[in-house]
N, C-alpha and C positions, 0 to 999 in steps of 0.2 A: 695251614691256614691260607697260604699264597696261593695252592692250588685251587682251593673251594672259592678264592676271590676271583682266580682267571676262569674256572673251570677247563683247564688243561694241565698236563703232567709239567713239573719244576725240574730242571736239570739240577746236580749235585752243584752245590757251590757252599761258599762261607757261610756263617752264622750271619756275618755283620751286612753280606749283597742279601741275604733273606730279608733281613730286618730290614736293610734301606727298598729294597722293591714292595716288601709289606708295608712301609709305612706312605710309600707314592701313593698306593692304591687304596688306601684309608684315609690318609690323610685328611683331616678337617670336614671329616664324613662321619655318619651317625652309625652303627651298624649292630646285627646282634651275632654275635660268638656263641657258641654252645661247645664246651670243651666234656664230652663223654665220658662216662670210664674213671673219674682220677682214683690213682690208687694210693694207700699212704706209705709211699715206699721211703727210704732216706734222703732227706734233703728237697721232700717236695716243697715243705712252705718257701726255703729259699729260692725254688724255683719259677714259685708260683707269684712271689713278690718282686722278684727279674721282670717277666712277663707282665706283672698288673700296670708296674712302672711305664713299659716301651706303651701300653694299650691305650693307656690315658695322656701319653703325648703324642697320640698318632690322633684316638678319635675326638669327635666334636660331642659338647652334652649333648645328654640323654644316649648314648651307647652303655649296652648292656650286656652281662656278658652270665648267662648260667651253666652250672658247674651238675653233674650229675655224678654222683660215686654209691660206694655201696658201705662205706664205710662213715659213721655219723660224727667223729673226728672233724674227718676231712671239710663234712660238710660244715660242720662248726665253725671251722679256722678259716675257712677262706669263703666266707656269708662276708659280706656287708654287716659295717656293726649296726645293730637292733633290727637286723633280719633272722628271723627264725627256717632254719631247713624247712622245707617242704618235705614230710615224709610220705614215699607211694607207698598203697596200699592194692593187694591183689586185685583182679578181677572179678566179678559178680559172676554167680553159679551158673546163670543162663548164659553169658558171652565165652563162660569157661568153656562150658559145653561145647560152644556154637567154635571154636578155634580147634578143640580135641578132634572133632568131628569132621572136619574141614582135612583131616591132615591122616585122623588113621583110618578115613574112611575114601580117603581117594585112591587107593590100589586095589589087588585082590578078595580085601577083605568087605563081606557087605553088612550094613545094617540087616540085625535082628534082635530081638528083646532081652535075649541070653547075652549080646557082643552089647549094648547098651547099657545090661544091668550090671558088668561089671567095669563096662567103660566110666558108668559114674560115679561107682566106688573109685577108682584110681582117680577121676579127676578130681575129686571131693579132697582126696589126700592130697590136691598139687598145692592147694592153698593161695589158687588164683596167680602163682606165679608165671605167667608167659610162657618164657622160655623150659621149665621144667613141664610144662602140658606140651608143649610145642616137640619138645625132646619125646617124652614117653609114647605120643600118638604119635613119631615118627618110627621109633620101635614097633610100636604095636600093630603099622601100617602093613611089617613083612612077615605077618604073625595069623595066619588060615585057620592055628586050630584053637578052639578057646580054650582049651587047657591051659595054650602056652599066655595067653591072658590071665587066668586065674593064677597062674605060677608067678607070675610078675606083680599079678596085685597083690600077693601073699609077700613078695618079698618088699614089697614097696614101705613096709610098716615102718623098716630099715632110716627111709627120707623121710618120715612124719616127725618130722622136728620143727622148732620153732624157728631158730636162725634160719635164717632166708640165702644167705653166702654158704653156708654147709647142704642145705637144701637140694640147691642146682648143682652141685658138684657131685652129691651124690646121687643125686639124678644122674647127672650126665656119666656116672663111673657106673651106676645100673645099666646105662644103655649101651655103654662100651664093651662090659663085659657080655655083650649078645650079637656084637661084633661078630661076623667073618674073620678070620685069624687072618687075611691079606688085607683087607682093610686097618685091621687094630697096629700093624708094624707102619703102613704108611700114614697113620693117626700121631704117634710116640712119635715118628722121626721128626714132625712138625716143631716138637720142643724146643729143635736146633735152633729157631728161632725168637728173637725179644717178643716179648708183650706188646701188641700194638705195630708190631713189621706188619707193611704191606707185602704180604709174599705174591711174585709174580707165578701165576698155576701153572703157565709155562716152564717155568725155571724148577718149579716143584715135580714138576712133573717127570722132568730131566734125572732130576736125583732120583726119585721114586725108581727111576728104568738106570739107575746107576748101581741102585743098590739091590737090582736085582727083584725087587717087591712086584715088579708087574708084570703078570704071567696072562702070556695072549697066545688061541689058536691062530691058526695060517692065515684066517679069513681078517682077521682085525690088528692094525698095527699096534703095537705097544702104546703110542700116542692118545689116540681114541680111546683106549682103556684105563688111561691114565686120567681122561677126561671122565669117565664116567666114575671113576671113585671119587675123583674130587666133587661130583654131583650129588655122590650117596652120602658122602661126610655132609654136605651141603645140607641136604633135605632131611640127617638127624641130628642138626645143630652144631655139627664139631664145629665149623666153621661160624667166629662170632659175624663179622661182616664181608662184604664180597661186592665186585664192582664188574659190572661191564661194562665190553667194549662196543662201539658203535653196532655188529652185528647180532650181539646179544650173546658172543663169546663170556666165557666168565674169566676176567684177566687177573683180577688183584682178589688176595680173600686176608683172612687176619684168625689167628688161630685162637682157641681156647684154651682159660689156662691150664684145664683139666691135664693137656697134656704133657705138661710140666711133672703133675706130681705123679704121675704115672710112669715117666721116663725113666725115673729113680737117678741114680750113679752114672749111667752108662753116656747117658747123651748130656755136655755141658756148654754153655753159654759164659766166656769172658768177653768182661771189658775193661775198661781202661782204670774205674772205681775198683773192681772185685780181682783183677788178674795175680795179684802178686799175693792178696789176702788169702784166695782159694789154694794158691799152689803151697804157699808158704804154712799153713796153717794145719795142713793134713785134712782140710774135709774130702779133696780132692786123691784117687785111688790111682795115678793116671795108666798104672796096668791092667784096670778093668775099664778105664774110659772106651769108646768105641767110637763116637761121633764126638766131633771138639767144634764150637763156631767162636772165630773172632771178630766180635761187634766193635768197630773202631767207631762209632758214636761221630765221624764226621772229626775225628784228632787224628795226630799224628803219635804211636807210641811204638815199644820197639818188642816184636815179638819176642816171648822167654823161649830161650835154648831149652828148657826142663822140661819144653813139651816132647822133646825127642823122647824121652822115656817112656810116651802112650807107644807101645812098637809092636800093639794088635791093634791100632787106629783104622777106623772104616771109612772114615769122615774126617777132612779139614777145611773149613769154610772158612773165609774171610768175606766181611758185609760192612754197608755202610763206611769204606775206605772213603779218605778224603777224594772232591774230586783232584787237587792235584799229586794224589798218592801216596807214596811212601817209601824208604830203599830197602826192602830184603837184603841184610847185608848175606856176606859167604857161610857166615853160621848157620842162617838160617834156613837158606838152600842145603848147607849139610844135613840140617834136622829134618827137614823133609824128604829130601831123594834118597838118602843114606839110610835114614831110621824105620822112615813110615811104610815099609814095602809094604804092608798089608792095605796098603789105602784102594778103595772103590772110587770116592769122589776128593778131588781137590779143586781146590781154587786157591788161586792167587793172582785175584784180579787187580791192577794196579800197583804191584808189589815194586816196579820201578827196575825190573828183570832184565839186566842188556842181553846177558848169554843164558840161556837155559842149558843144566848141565847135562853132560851127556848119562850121569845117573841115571836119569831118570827112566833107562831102561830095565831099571831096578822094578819100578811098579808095576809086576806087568800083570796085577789085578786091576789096573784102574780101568774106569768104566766108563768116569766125567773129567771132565781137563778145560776147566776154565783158566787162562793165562791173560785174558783181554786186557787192553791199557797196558800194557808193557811196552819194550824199548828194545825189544829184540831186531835185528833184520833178519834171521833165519831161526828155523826150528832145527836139532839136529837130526839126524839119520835116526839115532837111537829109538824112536819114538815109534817108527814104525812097527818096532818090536811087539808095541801093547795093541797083542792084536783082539782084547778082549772092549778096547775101547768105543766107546757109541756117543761120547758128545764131546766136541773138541771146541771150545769157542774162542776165538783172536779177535773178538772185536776191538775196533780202536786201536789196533796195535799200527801204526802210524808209518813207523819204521821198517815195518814187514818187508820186505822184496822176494818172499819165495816158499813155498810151504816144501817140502822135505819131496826129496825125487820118487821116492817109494809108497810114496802116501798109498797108492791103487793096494799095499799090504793091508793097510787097516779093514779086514774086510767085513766088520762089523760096524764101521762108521755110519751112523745114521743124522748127527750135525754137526754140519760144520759150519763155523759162524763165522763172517768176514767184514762186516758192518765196518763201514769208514777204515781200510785198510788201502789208504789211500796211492804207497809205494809199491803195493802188490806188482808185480809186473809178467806175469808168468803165471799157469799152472799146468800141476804136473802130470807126465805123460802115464795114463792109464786111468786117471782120476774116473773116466764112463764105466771101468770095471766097480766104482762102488756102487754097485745098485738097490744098498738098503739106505741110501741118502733120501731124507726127507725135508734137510735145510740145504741147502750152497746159496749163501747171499749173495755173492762175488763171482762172477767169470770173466776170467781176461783173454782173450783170445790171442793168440802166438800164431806163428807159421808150421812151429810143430804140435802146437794142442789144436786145432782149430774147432767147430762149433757140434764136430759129428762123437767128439764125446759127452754131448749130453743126450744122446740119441735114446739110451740107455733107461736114462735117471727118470721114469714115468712116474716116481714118487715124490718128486719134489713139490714142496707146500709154502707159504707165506711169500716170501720176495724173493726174486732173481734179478742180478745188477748185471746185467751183460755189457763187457766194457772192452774198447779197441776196436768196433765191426769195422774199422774202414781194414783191417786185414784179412776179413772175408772174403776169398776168389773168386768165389763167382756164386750164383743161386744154387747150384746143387751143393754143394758147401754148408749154404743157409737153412737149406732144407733138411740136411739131414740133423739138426739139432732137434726137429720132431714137436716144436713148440707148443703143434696145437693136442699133441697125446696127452700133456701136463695137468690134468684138470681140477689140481691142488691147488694151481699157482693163484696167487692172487693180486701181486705188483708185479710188474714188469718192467723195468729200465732198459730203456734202448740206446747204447752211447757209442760214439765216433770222437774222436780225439778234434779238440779244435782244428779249424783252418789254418790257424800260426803253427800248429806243432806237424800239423800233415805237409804244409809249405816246407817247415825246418829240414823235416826229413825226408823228403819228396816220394810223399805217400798218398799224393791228390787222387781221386778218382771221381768220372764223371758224375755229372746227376741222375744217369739216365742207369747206371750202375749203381748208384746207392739205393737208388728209386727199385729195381730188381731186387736188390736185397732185403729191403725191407718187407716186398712183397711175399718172399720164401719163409721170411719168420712170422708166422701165422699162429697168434697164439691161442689157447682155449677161450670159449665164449664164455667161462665160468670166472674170467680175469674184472677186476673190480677195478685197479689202478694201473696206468700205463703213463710214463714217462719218455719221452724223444731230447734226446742231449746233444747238440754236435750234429744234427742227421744235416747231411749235405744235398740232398734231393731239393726241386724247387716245387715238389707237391709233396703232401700227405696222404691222398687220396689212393690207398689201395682198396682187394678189393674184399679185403676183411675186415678194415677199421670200422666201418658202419656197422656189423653187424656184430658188435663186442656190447649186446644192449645193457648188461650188464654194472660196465664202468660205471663209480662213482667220482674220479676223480681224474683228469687230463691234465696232463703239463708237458710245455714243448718250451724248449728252453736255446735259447744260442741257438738255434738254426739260420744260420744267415743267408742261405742262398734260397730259403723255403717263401714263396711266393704267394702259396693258393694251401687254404686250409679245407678240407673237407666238412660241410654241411655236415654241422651239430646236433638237427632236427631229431636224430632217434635215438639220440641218447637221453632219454626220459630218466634215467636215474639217478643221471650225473648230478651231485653235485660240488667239487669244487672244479674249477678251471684255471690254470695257470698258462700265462703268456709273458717268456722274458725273452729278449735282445734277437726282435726276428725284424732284425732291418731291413727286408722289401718287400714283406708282408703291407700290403695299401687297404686289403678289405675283409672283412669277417663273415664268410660267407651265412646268412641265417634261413634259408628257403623259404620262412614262412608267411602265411597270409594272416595278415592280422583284419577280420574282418568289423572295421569301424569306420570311421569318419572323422574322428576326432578325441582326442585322448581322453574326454572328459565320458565321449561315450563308449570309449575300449573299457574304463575301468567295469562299465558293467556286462562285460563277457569275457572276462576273462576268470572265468572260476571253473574251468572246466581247461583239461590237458590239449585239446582240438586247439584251443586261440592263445597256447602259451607253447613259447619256445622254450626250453629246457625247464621241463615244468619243477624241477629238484632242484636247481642249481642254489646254493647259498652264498659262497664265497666266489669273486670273479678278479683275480690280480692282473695285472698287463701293466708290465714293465719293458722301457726301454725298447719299444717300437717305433724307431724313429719316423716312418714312411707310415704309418696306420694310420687310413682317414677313419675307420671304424667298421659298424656294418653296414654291410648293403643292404638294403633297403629291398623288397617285393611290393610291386603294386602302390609306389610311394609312401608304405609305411613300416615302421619298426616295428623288428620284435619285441613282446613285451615279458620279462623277467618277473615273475608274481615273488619272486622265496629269497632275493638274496636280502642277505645280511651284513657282509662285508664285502667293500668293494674299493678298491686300488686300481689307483690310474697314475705311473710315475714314468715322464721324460716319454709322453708322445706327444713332441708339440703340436703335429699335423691333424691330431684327434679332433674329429668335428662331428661324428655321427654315432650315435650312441643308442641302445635301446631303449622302451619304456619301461621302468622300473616302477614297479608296487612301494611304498613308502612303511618298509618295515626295517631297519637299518637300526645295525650295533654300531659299525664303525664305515665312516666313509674318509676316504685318503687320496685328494688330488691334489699331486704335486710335479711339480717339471712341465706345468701342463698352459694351454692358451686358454684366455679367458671366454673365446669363442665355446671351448669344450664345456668348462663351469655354466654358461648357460645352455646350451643344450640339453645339458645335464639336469638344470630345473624347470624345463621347460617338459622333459620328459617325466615326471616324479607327478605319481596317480596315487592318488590313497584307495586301498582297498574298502572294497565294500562290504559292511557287516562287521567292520574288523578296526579297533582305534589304531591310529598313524603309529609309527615308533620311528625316534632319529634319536639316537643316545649321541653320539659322537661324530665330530665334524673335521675336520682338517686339511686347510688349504695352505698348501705350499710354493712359494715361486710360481705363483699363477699369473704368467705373464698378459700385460694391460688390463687384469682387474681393477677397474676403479670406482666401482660400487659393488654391491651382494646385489645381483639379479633380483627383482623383485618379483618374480616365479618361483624364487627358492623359500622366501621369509616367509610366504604361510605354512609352508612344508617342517617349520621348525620349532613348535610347538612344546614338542615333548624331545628338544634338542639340552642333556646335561653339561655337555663338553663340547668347547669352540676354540681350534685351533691355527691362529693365524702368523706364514712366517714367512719370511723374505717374499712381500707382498708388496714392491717398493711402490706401485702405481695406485695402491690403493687410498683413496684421499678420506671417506669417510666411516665413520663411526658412530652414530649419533644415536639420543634416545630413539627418535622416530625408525629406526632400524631395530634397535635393541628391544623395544616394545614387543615385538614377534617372538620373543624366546625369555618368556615367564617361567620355565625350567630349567634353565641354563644357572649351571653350580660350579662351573669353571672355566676360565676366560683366562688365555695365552695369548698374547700379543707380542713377536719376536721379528725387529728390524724390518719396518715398514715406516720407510723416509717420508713420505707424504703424507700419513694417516696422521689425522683427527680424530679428537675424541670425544667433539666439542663440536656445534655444529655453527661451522665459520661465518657465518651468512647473519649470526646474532640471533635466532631464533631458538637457542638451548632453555630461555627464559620460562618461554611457553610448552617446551618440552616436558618442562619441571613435574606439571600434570598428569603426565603418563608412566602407567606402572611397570617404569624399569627395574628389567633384574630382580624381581623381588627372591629369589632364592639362590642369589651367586652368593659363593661362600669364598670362590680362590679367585684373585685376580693376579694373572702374570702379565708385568711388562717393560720389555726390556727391549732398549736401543729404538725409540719413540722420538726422534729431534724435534718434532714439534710439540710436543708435550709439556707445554709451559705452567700447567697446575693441573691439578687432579680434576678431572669434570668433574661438575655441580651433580648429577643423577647419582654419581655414587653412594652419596651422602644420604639416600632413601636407598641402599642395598643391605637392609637391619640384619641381614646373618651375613653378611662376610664376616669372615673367621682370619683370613690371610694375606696381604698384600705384599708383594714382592715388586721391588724397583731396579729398576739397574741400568745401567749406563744412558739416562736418561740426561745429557750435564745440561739442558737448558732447563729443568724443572729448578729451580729455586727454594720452593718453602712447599710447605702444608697448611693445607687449610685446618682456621681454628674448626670447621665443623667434625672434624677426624673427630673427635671426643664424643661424638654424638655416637659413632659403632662401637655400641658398647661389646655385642659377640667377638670384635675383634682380639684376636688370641696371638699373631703372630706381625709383624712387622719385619720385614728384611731391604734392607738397601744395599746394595754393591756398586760400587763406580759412580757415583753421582756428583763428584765434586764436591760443590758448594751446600747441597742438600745433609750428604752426608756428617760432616761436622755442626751441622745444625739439629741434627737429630740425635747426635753425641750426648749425654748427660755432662750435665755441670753447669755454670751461671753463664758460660758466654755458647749454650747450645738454645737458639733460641725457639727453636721449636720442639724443644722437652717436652713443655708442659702441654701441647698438645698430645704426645705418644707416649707420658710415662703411664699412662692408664692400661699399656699394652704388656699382659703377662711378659713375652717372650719378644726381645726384640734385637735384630742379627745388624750392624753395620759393619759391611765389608770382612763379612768373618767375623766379625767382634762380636761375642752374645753381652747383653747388658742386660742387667735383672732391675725389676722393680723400685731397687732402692737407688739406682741410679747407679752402682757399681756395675765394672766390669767383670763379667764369669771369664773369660778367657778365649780362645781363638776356636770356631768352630769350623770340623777337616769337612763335614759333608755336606754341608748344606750348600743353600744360595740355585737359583736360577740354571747355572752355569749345568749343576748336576741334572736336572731336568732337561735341559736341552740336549746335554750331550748323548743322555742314554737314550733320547728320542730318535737322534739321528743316527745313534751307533747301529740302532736297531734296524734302521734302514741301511743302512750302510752293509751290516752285517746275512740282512737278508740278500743282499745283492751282490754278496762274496759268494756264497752259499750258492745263487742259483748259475750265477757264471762259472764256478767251480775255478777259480782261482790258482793258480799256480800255488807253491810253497811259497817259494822266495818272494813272489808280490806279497802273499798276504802277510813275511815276515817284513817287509818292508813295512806293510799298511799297522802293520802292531807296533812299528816304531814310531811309526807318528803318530799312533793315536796313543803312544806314552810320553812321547813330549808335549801330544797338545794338552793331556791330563796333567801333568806336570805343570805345565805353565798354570793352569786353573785351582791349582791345590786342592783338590778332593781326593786326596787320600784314600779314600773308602773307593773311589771306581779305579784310582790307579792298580788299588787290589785284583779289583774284580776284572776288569778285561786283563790286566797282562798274566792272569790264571788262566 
């Protein structure tokens, strides 16, 4: 659910940071839920009653939430009382048609009266169900001769049942067994998986070529052919659903259950409910087991020693590990390295592994060797032994310092994964002899590896992290790593060791030398994302960077001696751009002519690529430039940006010249910044023509001498949801007549702004009183306000607030008797307020009760107090405090990440960010960050 709210991928974490980050982003918001698929497995109503509970204290009325199953139970029990199920009913004979048609008529096979008359017999039998028409005319698509039609609609009589769940399955078991026998094994293996796993096709793909199932001539790598089965499962339905990535890769798919009962004995799925039932019980054979997956469901439990007795095992998976893991104790490493020599693929990702034993040259069928998240610093020797092996993956492995001296033996290695292996310091000498490599995430350059062993590796695909260049000799060095032969690659990281670490160890080299190096590593035009970390040159400008037209994504990060950035203008596809900590960086070169006169008549030419500077771009961050006046300007005018959507401006105070931006905006975030930049900024904001404005989200931070909102910005915010205002100390006002401008604004943060009014001081709020403020704010935050001596009068017309949160406001006093007049209001929280706070206490001497006992849910200082004027008890997560903190962690956090941080600082900076969570008692973040 978190995902579909952000629309981006969730990292692993707790159940309870899920539920707290799901309920920020619902919170006191209306929303519709559609949960797919439920099946009546054991314990769903209790599950489903957990869920309904957290759903109705996140959303606001009228959120709705429909449930689709296949089982009329289910629908039963968890309807709404005196809701009747909706039951579907198939599709009409013409649309049947018009989908059959669509699907066994788009390949080899063509319309004729004979492939018609009996294409309508079979659809007639599908009984309008979708997916079983969808399945059969994907069969019937690689089917030339009508016989083999007739043969199928003969046997179809088979499916002509009434049940509708027996139906598709036997559909789906008719179409399997017409299967390709290389297909039908990498179908069954899916089983390995729960109902509802997102399998990554990558990761599937891995095993598929583990287990040996993928047979490729010379011309097509194993990869590629791996893709293309998962296309043909794709196109006859094995796969229930399936997502792509930005290029229309297919990343994520979710399997059918068909392949469950087809798997039989041989392939099983534990978890932490069924593990000890299964073994203990005898359903389980485990000397004909073959394939074993353990689902840890996001717990911690302790694998059973008993699986050592599977000792023809092909397969041992482990999924869904917590993210902060788990310890394999010695037994369990015995049952593995000792028992399982027949293993192809293992994993034991996260298993919390310091020594990996030297056993495990025992396996020397293994194929896959996923170890990632471990706690290893070396691999041993032994390993080189499996020379049959083709995917090694160490991601995360943290502690890593070295991969095994003999690695160049593996010489069927085709990935190797090094993702955030962050001690790596070395690799090993001959690694360019493995020339079936198609991943190496990670190269660290040495005096004795240096860049001419990747000279070689012309098959590498997805990311390559090139790391340490300032030990690169000289350009023929750089050259001969052959970057631009690569033409799989698709990220590119360019990295040099900071300034302080190359001072440390006196490893400085000029700019005019880094500047040569960079020019020798020239990578293919076919590269989409390049990243510059550490580059010590005071230009960018080689004389390949411009013609990579390709790129969608740019980031230069820590360059501090970098001066002069290369004209942007040709990269038309770009789009995101990142800029962090390039301290004498003064100007943003743009070349172009913006042919106008005035912004109001740029907006109307700019709809063509000729009068737009980076006509893709979406996302634009620029952090920490302290010397950035901005761009430079052609012909006295800006470039103008038609596409972004998110745009971050933090800690360039010098920022004064900015582009024209089109007024389509998710999230805007100027922080660290001069109030000069904030109006430039609305001074440049064009609404596209043809096209309604969009401003969802707003956020000013430390916007030094703010002391009004630019009145160039306030018609731009219209269809503004979220308004974020924080350490704003210069800001003086707030008034309706400002707030008038933002009739969609549903949440309102106000956080330590010593001047600010709320209330328009001059005595003219009277007259304000008329104007239709806020009529759709629902959350109002605000915290550490010292002039905030009563609640403004305009709030008292904001009839759906839902939420009001207070906090260390101590010259507020009381509440007004009008508070009883919002009646939507659901939520009440006060922290810190002094004299307020025990006034809003239940009892005879809280004298402002009876204004807020009308309020369901009501929080002072941690204390929930219910309705009846008792106390519930102490609440660990709530309050302001947790909102701000995860606000700025996130900033915080982004800017650990792009400075790349040391260990020890950022073990430092996790100390303080546990004692400052400590001091705030949220409990539920003290969790979640120090995991």
């Amino acid at each position: 659910m978190l995902e579909s709210v952000t629309k981006g991928e969730v990292q692993d974490s707790t159940l309870d940071v899920l539920k707290c980050n799901l309920h920020e982003k619902l919170n006191n918001k209306k929303f519709l839920l559609v949960l797919d698929d439920v099946w009546d497995h054991v314990g769903y109503r209790n599950t489903w009653d957990r869920l309904k509970g957290f759903l109705r204290s996140t959303g606001s009325a009228g959120s709705r939430v429909i449930v689709t199953t296949r089982f009329m139970n289910v629908a039963e029990s968890m309807a709404t009382s005196g809701l009747k199920p909706y039951e579907l009913h198939g599709l009409p004979a013409e649309k049947s048609w018009h989908l059959f048609e669509q699907i066994a008529f788009a390949g080899p096979v063509r319309q004729s009266p004979t492939y018609i008359e009996v294409g309508e017999e079979i659809v007639n039998k599908c009984r309008g169900v979708p997916l079983v028409i969808r399945t059969m005319a994907g069969l019937l698509s690689c089917k030339t001769d009508v016989d083999d039609w007739v043969a199928i609609r003969n046997k179809q009589v088979l499916i002509n049942i009434d049940d509708q769940e027996r139906r598709m399955l036997a559909t789906l078991r008719l179409s399997y067994d017409h299967l390709p026998s290389h297909l039908k094994r990498c179908f069954v293996y899916c089983s390995l998986f729960p109902k509802d796993y997102e399998i990554n096709v990558k990761t599937l793909i891995q095993l598929w070529i583990g287990q040996g199932y993928i047979n490729s001539n010379k011309s097509s790598c194993l990869e590629d052919v791996g893709i293309e089965y998962v296309k043909n499962l794709l196109w006859r339905s094995f796969f229930q659903e399936y997502r792509r990535d930005r290029w229309g890769n297919i990343k994520w798919c979710k399997m059918h259950d068909l392949a469950v009962t087809i798997a039989g004995k041989e392939i099983i799925t534990l978890n932490a409910s069924n593990v000890m039932d299964s073994l203990s019980c005898g359903d389980v054979n485990l000397e004909r087991v073959r394939h074993i997956s353990l689902d840890f469901e996001n717990e911690i439990w302790e694998v059973p020693t008993i699986l050592g007795k599977a000792k023809k095992l092909r397969t041992f998976f482990l999924m869904n590990v917590p993210f902060t893991g788990f310890e394999l104790e010695d037994r369990g490493c015995e049952m593995v390295f000792s028992n399982m020599i027949r293993l192809r693929v293992l994993s034991l990702n996260r298993a919390g592994m310091e020594i990996v034993p030297s056993s495990i040259r025992r396996l020397k069928h293994l194929r896959y060797l996923d170890l990632s998240g471990n706690k290893m610093q070396t691999i041993p020797e032994e390993i080189t032994r499996l020379i049959n092996l083709q995917v090694l993956s160490l991601h995360w492995c943290k502690n890593l310092r070295q991969l095994p001296r003999d690695t160049e033996k593996l010489c069927n290695l085709a990935y190797l994964g090094l993702d955030d292996c962050e001690s790596l310091t070395s690799m090993p000498v001959g690694i360019g002899k493995l020339t079936c490599l198609r991943e190496l995430s990670l190269f660290v350059v040495t005096e004795a590896v240096g860049l001419d062993e990747l000279k070689r590796l012309n098959k590498l695909s997805g990311e390559l992290y090139i790391r340490r260049l300032e030990r690169v000799k000289d350009k023929s060095e750089a050259q001969a790593a052959k970057l631009e032969e690569k033409s799989e690659l698709r990220k590119l990281t360019l990295s040099w060791s900071s300034s302080a670490e190359r001072e440390e160890k006196n490893a400085a080299r000029s700019s005019d030398h880094e500047r040569s190096i960079l020019e020798a590593l020239q990578p293919h035009t076919n590269l989409k994302k390049i990243k510059f970390l550490h580059y010590g040159g005071t230009c960018l400008l080689t004389s390949w960077f411009t013609s990579l037209r390709n790129l969608v994504g740019i980031s230069v990060i820590q360059c501090d001696k970098l001066r002069v950035l290369p004209s942007l203008d040709t990269f038309v596809s770009l789009e995101k751009l990142a800029l962090s900590v390039l301290d004498r960086l003064e100007y943003i070169q743009s070349g172009m002519k913006v042919p106008s006169s005035s912004p109001s008549l740029a907006s109307n030419n700019k709809n063509s690529n000729d009068s737009q500077f980076l006509p893709s771009i979406r996302s634009l961050a620029i952090y920490d430039c302290c010397n950035l006046i901005g761009w430079s300007p052609t012909n006295t005018k800006s470039p103008f940006l038609a596409r972004v959507t998110d745009l971050v401006i933090r800690s360039c105070p010098k920022m004064i010249l900015v582009p024209c931006f089109a007024v389509q905006f998710e999230d805007v975030r100027l922080m660290y910044v001069s109030s000069e930049l904030l109006s430039a900024f609305s001074a440049s904001l064009i609404s596209p023509p043809q096209t309604r404005t969009r401003f969802r989200s707003l956020a000013l931070v430390a916007v030094k001498g703010l002391r009004v909102v630019p009145q160039d910005l306030l018609p731009q915010l219209a269809s503004l949801e979220s308004l974020r205002i924080l350490y704003c100390h210069d800001l003086i006002a707030l008034t309706p007549a400002i707030l008038q401008h933002l009739p969609s604004l549903q949440e309102l943060s106000i956080y330590d702004c010593g001047a600010l009014e709320l209330e328009d001081c001059n005595g003219n709020d009277e007259n304000d009183m008329a104007l239709p403020v806020l009529p759709n704010l629902r959350i109002l935050y605000v915290f550490r306000v010292p002039k905030l001596v009563k609640l403004p009068r305009w709030l008292q017309h904001c009839s759906n607030l839902q939420k009001l949160q207070i906090s260390s406001c101590h010259n507020l006093m009381c509440l007004p008797s009008w508070l009883t007049k919002l009646t939507a209001l659901e939520s009440l929280e006060v922290y810190g307020c002094d004299i307020l706070s025990g006034r809003c206490s239940s009892g005879s001497t809280a004298e402002d009760w009876p204004k807020v006992s009308h309020i369901p849910n009501i929080n002072i200082d941690h204390v929930q107090i219910q309705e009846d004027g008792c106390y519930k008890g102490v609440e660990n997560g709530g309050g302001w405090e947790r909102l701000l903190l995860q606000y700025m962690l996130e900033e915080e956090a982004r800017l650990l990440q792009q400075r790349e941080i040391d260990t020890s600082s950022r073990t430092q900076f996790s100390r303080m960010l546990a004692n400052c969570v400590g001091r705030l008692s949220c409990n539920l973040f003290q969790r979640c960050f120090l995991s």
